[in-house]
N, C-alpha and C positions, 0 to 999 in steps of 0.2 A: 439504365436511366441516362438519358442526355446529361450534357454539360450543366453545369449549376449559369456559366456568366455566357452569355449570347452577345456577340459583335454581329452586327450585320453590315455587311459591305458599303463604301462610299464612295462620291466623284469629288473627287476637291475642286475647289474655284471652278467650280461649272458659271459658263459666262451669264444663264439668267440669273444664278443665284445673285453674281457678283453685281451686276448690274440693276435687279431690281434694287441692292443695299443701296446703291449709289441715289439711284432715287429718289428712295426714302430720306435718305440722307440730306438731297439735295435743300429741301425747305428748310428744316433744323439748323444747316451749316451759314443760309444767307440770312436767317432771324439773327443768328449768336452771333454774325459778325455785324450786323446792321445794328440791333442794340450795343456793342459794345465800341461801336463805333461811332453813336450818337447820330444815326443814318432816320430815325424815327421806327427804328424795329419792334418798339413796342405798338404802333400803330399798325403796319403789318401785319405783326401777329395775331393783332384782336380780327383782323380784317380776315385772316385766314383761315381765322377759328370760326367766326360766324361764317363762313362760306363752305368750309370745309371738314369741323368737326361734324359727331354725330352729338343731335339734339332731339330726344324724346318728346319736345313738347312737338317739335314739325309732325309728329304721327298723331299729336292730342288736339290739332287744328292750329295752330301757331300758322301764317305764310308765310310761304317760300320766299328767300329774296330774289331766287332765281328760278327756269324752268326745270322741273327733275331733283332738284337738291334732297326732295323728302327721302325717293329711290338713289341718286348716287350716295349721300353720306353714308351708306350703307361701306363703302370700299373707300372714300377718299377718308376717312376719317384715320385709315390705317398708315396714311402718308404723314400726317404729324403727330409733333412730340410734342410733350412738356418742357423741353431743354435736353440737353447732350446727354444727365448722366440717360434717364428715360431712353432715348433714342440709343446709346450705346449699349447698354441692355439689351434690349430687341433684337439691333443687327447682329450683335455677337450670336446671341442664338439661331439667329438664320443661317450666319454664315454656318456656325456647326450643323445645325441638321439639315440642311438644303443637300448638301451635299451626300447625306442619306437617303432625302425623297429620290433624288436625282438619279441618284444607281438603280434605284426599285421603278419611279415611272415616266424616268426619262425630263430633261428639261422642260415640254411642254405639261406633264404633267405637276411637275412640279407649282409652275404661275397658275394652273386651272385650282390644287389643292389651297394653293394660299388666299386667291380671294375667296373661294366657295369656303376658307376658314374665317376670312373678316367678316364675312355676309353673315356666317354663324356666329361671330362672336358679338356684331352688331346687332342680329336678332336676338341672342341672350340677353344683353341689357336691354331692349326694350323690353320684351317679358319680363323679366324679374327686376328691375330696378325700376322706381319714380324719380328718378334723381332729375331734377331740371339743367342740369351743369353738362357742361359741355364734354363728348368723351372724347380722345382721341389716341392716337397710339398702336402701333402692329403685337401687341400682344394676344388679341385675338386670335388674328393668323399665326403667330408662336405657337400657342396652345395649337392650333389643328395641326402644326408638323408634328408636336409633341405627341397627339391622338393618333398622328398616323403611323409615326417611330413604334408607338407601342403596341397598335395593334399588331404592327407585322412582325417583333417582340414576339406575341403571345400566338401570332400562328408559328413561326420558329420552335417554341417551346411546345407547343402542342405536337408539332413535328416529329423533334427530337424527342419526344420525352421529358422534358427537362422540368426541372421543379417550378412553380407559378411564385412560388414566394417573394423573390429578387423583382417579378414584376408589380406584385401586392404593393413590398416595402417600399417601391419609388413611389407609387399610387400616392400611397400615405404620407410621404414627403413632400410629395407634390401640395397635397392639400393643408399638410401645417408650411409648408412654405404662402400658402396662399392666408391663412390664418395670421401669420406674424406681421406679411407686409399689410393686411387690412389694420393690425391694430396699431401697427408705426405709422404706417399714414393716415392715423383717424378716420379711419373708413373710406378713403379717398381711393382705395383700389376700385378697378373696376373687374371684384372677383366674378361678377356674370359673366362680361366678355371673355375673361380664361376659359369658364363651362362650356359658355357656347362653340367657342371654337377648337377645343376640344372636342367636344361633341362631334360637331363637324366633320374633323378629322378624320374620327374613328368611323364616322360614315362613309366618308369619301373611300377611304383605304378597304372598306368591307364592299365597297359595290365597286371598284375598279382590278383592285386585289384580291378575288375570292378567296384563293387558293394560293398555295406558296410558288407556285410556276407561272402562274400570270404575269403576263407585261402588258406594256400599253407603248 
């Protein structure tokens, strides 16, 4: 029998990884120093939200305030946050497993997994949520690196032998971690966009990665 614990190899600070943070980051860092600078960042931000977040009613007939907005909030929506800690969360996690996509499909594959995971976690809440509020936030795309971490995980284990249990019990952790933060936040999580992009993930990583010797 394989190894009971599975490491899979990494690229550290691979420059898309590092650069899409900066990015992401970039909106978040001139909202928190515009409001707290009394710059009118609160106006901003409403302005970035209506243009930028995802809004389910735009798919329920709502219009557009601009051309395409229905089709982009699909992806822009992963570029803002709720505030630093929101946004710190996120990046940390990218930085950690970007660095994993990256060994396995390479920097360009990495940017194609991360939006084709926002697109999936942006189509999760509109299937499963009526929420009128506005989403926003890269936890989508979190969740699909996480989908694609594990599937390649569970071809490893499958490989080796190795026991499924270690990958079960993150499963499961995963999911009362997504249970605790819905009920701290009164429901304010957007546990579909997790699914979705999750989801995703584990797609992306089974049609690009079939087999444990595949690259891209």
């Amino acid at each position: 029998m394989g190894p009971r614990n599975i490491t899979l190899p990494t690229h550290a600070n691979a420059p898309a990884v590092i650069w899409l943070v900066g990015l992401t980051c970039l909106a978040e860092v001139v909202l928190t120093l515009a409001e707290a600078g009394g710059l009118g960042g609160l106006g901003l931000r409403r302005w970035l939200v209506m243009h930028g977040a995802f809004w389910n009613g735009l798919l329920a007939g709502w219009e557009s305030l601009y051309p395409l907005q229905r089709e982009l909030m699909f992806a822009t929506y992963a570029l803002l946050h709720g505030g630093l800690l929101h946004l710190i969360g996120n990046m940390v996690a990218v930085l950690a497993l970007g660095g994993i996509v990256v060994a396995r499909i390479g920097q360009k594959g990495f940017l194609f997994l991360y939006l084709f995971a926002a697109i999936g976690g942006a189509a999760g809440f509109a299937l499963l949520s009526n929420s009128e509020s506005p989403m926003v936030g890269a936890s989508g795309a979190v969740f699909g690196l996480i989908g694609a971490w594990k599937f390649w995980e569970w071809q490893m284990r499958r490989h080796l032998g190795s026991p499924m249990q270690p990958l079960l019990q993150f499963m499961l952790g995963l999911v009362v971690l997504n249970v605790v933060l819905w009920l701290a936040l009164s429901g304010l999580l957007a546990w579909e966009a997790h699914l979705g992009g999750f989801i995703a993930g584990v797609v992306f990583a089974a049609i690009v990665t079939p087999n444990i010797r595949y690259r891209i």
